[in-house]
Z-matrix of the N, CA and C atoms (Angstrom, degrees):
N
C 1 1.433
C 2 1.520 1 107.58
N 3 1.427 2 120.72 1 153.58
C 4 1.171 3 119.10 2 -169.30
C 5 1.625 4 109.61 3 -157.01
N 6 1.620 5 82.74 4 141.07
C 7 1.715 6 90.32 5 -170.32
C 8 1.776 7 113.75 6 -111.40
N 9 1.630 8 121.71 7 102.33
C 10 1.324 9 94.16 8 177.29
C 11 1.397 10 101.57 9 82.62
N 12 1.378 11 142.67 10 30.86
C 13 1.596 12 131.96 11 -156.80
C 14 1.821 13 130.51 12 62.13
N 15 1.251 14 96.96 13 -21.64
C 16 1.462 15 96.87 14 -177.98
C 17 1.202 16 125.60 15 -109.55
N 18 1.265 17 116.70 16 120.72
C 19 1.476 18 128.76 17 -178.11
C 20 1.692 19 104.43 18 -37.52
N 21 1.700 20 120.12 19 145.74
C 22 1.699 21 113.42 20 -177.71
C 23 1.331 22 93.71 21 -151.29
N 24 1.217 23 112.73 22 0.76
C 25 1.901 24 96.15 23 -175.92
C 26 2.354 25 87.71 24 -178.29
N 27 1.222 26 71.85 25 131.52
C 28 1.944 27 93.15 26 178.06
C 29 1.278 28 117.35 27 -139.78
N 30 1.064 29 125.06 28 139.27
C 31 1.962 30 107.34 29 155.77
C 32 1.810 31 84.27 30 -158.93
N 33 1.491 32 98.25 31 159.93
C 34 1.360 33 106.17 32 179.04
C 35 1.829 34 128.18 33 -84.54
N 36 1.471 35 121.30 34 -94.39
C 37 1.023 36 97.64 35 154.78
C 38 1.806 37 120.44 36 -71.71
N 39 1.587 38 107.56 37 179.83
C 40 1.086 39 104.13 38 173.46
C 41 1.579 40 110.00 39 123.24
N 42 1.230 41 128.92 40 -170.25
C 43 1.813 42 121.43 41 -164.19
C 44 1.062 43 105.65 42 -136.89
N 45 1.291 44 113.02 43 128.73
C 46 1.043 45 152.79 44 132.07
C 47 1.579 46 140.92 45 -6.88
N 48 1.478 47 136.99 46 40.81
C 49 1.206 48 143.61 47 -151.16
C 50 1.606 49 116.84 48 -88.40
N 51 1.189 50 110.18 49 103.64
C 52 1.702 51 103.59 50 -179.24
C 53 1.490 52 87.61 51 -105.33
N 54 1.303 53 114.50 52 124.13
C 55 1.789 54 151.03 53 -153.65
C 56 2.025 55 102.24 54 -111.04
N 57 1.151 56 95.63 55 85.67
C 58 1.682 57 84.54 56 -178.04
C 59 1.819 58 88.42 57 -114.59
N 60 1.258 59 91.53 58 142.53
C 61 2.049 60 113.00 59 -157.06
C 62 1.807 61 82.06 60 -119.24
N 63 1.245 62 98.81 61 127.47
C 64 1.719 63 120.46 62 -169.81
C 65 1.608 64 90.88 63 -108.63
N 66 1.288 65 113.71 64 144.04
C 67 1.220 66 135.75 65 170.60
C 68 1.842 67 104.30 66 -64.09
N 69 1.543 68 110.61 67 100.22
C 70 1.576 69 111.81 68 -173.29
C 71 1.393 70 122.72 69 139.13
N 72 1.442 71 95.20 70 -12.39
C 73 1.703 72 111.17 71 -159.94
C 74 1.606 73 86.03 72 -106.46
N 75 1.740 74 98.78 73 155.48
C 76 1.348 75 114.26 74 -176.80
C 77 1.376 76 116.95 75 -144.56
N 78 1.293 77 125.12 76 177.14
C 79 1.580 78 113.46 77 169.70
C 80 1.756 79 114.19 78 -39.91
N 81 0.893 80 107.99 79 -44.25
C 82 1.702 81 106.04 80 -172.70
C 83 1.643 82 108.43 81 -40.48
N 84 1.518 83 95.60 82 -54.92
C 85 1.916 84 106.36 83 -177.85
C 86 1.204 85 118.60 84 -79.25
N 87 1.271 86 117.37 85 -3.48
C 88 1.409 87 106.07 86 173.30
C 89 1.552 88 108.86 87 -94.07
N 90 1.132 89 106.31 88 -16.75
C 91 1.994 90 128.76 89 -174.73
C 92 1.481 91 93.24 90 -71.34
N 93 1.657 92 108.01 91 -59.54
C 94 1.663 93 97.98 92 -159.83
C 95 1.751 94 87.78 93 -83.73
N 96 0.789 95 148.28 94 -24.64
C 97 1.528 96 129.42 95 163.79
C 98 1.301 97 134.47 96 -65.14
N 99 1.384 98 120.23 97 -20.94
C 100 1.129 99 135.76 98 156.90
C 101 1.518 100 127.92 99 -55.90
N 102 1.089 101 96.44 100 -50.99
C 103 1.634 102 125.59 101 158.44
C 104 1.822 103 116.57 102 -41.98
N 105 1.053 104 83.56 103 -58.65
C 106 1.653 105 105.53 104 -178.05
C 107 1.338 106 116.14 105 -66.78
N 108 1.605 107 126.94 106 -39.13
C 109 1.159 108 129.42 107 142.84
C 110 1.349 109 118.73 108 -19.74
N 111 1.316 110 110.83 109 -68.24
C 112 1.394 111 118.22 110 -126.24
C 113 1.913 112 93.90 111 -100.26
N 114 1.033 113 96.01 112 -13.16
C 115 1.643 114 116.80 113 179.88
C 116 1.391 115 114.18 114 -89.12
N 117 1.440 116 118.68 115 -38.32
C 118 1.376 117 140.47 116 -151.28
C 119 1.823 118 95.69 117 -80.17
N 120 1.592 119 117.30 118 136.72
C 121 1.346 120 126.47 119 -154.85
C 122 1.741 121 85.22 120 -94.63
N 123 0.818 122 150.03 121 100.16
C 124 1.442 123 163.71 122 56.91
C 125 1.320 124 116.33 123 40.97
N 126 1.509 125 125.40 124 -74.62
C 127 1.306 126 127.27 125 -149.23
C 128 1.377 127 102.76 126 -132.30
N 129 1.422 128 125.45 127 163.18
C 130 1.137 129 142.44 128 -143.33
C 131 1.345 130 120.29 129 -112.88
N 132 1.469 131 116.62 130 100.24
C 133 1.410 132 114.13 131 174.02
C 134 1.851 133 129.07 132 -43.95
N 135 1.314 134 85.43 133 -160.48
C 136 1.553 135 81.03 134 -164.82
C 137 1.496 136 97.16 135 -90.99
N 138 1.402 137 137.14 136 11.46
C 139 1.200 138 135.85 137 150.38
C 140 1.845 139 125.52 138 -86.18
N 141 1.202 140 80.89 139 -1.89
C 142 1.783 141 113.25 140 -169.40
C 143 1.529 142 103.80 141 60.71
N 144 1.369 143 122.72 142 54.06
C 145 1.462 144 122.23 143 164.43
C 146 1.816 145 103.42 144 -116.26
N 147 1.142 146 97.96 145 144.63
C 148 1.606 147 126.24 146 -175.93
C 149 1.224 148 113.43 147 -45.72
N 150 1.827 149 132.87 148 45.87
C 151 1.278 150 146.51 149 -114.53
C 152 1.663 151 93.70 150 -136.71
N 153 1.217 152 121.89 151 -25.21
C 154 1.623 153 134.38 152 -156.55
C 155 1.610 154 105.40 153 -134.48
N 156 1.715 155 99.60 154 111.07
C 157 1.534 156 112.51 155 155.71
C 158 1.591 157 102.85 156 -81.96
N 159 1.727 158 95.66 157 172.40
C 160 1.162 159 109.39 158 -175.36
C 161 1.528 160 115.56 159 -59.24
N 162 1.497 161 123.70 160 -44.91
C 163 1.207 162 145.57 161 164.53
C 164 1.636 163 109.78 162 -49.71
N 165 1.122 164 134.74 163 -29.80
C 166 1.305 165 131.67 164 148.59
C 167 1.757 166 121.55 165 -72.91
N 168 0.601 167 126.11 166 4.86
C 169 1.718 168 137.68 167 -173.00
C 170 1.745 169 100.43 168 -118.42
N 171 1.710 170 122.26 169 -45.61
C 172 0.894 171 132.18 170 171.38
C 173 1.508 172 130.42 171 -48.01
N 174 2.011 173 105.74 172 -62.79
C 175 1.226 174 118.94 173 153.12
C 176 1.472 175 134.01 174 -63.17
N 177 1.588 176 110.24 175 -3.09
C 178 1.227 177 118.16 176 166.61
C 179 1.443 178 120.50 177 -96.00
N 180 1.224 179 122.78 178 -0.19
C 181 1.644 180 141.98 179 161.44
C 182 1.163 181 103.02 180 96.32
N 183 1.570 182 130.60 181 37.03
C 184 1.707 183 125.81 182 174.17
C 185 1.377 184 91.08 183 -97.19
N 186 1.513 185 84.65 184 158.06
C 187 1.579 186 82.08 185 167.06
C 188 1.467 187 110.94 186 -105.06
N 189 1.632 188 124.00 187 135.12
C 190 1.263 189 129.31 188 157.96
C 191 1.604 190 120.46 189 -143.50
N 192 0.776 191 86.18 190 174.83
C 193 1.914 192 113.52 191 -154.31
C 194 1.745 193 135.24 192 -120.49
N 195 1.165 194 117.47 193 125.41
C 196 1.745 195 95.48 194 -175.15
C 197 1.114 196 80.07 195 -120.81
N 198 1.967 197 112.89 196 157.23
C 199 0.942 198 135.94 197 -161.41
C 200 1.668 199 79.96 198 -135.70
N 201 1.468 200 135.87 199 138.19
C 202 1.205 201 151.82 200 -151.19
C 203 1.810 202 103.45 201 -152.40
N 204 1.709 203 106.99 202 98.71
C 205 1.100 204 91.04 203 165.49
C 206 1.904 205 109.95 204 -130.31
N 207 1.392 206 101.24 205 147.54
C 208 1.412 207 89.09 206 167.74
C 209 1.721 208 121.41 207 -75.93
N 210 1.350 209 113.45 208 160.52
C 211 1.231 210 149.22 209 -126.96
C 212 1.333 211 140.03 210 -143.76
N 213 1.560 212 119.30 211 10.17
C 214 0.798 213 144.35 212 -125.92
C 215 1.951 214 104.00 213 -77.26
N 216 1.572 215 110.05 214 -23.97
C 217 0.833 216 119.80 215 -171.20
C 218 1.772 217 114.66 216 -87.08
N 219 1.275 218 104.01 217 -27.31
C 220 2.302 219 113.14 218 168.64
C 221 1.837 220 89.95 219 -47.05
N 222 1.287 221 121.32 220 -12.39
C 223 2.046 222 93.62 221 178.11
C 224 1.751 223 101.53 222 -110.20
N 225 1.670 224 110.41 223 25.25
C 226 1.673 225 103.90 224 157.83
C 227 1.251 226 113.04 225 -58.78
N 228 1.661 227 108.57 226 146.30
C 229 1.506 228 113.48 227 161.28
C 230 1.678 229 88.39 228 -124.95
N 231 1.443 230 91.79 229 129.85
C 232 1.457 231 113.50 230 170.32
C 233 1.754 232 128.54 231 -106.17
N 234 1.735 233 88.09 232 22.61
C 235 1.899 234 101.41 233 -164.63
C 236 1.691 235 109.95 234 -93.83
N 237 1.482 236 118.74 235 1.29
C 238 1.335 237 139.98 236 160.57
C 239 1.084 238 129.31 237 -96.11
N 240 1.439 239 152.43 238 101.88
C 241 1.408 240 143.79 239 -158.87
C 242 1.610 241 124.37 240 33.65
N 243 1.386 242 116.99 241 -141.75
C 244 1.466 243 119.05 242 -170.10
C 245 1.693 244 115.55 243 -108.11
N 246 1.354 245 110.93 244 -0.50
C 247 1.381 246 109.78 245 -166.04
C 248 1.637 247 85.80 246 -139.44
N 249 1.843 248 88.50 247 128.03
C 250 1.729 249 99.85 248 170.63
C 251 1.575 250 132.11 249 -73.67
N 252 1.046 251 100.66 250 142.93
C 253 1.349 252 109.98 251 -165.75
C 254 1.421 253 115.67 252 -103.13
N 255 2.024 254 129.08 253 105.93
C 256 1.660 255 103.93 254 -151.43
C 257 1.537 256 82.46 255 -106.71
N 258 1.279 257 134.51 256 55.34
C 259 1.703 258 124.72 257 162.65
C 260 1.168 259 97.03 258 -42.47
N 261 1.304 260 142.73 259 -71.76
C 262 1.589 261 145.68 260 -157.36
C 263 1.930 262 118.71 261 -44.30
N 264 1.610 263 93.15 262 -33.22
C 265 1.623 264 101.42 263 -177.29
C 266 1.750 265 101.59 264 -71.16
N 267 1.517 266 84.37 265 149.48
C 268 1.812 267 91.84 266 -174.73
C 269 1.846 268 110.52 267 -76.15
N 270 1.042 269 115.95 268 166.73
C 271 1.664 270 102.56 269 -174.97
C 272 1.485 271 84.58 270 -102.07
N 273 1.603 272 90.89 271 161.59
C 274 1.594 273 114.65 272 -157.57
C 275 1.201 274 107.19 273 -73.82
N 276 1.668 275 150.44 274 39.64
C 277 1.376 276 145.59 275 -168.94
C 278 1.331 277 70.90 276 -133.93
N 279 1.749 278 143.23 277 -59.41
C 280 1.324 279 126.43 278 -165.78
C 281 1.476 280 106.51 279 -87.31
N 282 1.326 281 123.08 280 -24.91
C 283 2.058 282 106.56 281 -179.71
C 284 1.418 283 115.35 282 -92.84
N 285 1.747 284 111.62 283 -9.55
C 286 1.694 285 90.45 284 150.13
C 287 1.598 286 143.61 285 -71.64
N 288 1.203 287 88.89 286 -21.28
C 289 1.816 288 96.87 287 178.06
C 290 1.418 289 101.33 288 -87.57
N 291 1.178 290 120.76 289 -15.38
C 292 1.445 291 103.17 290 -179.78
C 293 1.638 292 109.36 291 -84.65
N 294 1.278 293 98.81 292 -47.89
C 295 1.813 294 113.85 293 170.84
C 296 1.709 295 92.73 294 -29.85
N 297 1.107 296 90.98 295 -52.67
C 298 1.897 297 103.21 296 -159.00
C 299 1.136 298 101.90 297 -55.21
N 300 1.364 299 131.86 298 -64.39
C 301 1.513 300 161.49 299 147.83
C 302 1.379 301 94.53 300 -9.00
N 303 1.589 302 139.77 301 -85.74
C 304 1.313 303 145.06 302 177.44
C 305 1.574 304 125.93 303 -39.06
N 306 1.366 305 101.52 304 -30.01
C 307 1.869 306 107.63 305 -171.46
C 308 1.647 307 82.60 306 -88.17
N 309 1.717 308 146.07 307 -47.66
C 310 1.075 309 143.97 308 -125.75
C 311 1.758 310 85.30 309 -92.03
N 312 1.489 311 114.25 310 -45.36
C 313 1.598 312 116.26 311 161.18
C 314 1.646 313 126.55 312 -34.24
N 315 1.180 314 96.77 313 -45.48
C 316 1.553 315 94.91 314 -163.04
C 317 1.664 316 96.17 315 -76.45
N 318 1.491 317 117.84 316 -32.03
C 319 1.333 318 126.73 317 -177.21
C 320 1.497 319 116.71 318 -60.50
N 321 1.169 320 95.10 319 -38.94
C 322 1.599 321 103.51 320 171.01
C 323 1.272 322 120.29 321 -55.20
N 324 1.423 323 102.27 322 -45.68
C 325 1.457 324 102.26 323 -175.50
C 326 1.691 325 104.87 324 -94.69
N 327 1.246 326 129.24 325 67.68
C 328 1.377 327 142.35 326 -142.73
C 329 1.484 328 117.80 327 -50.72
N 330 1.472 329 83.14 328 91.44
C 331 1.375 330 113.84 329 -167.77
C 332 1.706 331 100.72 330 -124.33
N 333 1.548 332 127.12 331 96.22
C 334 1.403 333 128.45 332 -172.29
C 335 1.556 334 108.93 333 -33.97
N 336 0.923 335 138.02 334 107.02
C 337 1.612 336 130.21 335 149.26
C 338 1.613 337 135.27 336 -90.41
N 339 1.510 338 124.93 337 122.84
C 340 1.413 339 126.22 338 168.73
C 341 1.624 340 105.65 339 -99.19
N 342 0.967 341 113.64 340 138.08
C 343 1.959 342 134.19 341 159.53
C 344 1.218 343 108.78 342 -99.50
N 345 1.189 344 106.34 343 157.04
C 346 1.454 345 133.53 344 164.60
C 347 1.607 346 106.14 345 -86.43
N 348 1.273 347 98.13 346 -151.41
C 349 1.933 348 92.17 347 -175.58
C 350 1.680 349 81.48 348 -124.13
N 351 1.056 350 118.74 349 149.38
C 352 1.651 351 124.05 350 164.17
C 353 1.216 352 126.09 351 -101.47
N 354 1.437 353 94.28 352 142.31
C 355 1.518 354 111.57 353 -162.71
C 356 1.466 355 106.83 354 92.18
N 357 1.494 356 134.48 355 -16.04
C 358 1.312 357 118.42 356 -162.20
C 359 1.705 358 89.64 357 -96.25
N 360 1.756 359 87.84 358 170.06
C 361 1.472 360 101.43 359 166.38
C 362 1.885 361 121.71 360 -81.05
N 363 0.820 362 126.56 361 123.64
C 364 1.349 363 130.49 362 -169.39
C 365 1.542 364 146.43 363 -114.18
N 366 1.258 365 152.76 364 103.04
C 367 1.063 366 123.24 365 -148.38
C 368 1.227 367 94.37 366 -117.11
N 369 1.599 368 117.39 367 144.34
C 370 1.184 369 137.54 368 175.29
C 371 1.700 370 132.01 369 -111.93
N 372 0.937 371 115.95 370 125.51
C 373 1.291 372 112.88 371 -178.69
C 374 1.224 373 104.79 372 -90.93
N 375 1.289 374 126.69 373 166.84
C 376 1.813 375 134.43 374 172.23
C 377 1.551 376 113.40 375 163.50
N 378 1.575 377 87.81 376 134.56
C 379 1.401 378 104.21 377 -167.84
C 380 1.591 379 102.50 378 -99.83
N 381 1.366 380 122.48 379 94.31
C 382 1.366 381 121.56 380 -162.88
C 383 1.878 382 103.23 381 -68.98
N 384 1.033 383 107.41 382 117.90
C 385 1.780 384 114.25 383 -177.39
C 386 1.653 385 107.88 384 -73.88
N 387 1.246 386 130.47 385 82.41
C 388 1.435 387 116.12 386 170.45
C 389 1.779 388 97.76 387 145.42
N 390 1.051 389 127.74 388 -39.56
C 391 1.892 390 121.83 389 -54.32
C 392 1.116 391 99.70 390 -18.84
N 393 1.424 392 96.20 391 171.43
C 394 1.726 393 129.65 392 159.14
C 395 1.096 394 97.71 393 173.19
N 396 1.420 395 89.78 394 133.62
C 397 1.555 396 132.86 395 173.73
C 398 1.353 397 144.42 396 -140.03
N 399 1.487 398 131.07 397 110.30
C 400 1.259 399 128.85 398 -153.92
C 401 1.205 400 119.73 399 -103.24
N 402 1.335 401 145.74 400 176.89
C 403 1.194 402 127.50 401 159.21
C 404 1.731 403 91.63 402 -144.93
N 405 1.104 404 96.35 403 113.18
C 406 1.904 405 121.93 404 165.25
C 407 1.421 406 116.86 405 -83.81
N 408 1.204 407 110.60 406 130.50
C 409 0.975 408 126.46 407 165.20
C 410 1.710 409 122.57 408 -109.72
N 411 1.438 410 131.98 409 -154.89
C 412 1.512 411 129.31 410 -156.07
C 413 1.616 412 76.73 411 -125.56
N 414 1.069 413 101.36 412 111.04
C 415 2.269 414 104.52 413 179.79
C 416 1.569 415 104.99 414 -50.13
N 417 1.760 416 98.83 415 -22.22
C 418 1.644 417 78.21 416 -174.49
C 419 1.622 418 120.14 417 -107.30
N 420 1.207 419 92.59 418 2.30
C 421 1.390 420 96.93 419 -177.54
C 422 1.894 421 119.87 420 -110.23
């Protein structure tokens, strides 16, 4: 990922999280989502079925990686005219600490994490494996 020309956050294999923080959400949801990440079967056993979280790949001595970017734009609603409207996204004094809050989770559960810078514009490279692509939500909310 790169900010301005300069590389700020890499990891090789491993997932990919674009983190959009909804106006409502608190430490609690970023904890049990964080969690859920890092738990969540992702990658492909040796039958190649969707059998292996990152934390299983981890304790199995691979190396993998989350790449953590904020997101601000996953809380568009596009159900009003032609231009999205992100009322729903939290303003950036409450979705940086949570962002912050969420990457410091996955670390805990020692799981390597790179960020981007927040708030900036960013370009990302990624080699989608399969594809596959999920979209998580907060289980309890």
């Amino acid at each position: 990922m790169r900010v301005e020309g300069e590389v700020v956050g890499a990891i090789g294999s491993g997932v990919l999280v674009l983190l959009g923080v909804m106006e409502g959400d608190g430490a609690a949801e970023v904890e049990r989502l964080a969690s859920k990440v890092a738990q969540f079967r992702f990658f492909g056993d040796a039958e190649g079925r969707m059998n292996l979280s990152a934390l299983d790949l981890l304790e199995a001595g691979q190396e993998v990686g989350v790449l953590v970017v904020s997101q601000f734009t996953l809380a568009a609603d596009g159900r009003k005219g032609r231009r999205p409207s992100f009322d729903k996204a939290a303003a950036p004094a409450l979705a940086e600490p949570l962002y912050e809050r969420f990457c410091a989770c996955l670390r805990t559960q020692g799981l390597p994490v790179e960020t981007g810078v927040f708030g900036a514009s960013m370009a990302i490279e990624l080699i989608n494996d399969g594809p596959a692509t999920f979209v998580l939500d907060d289980p309890a909310g």
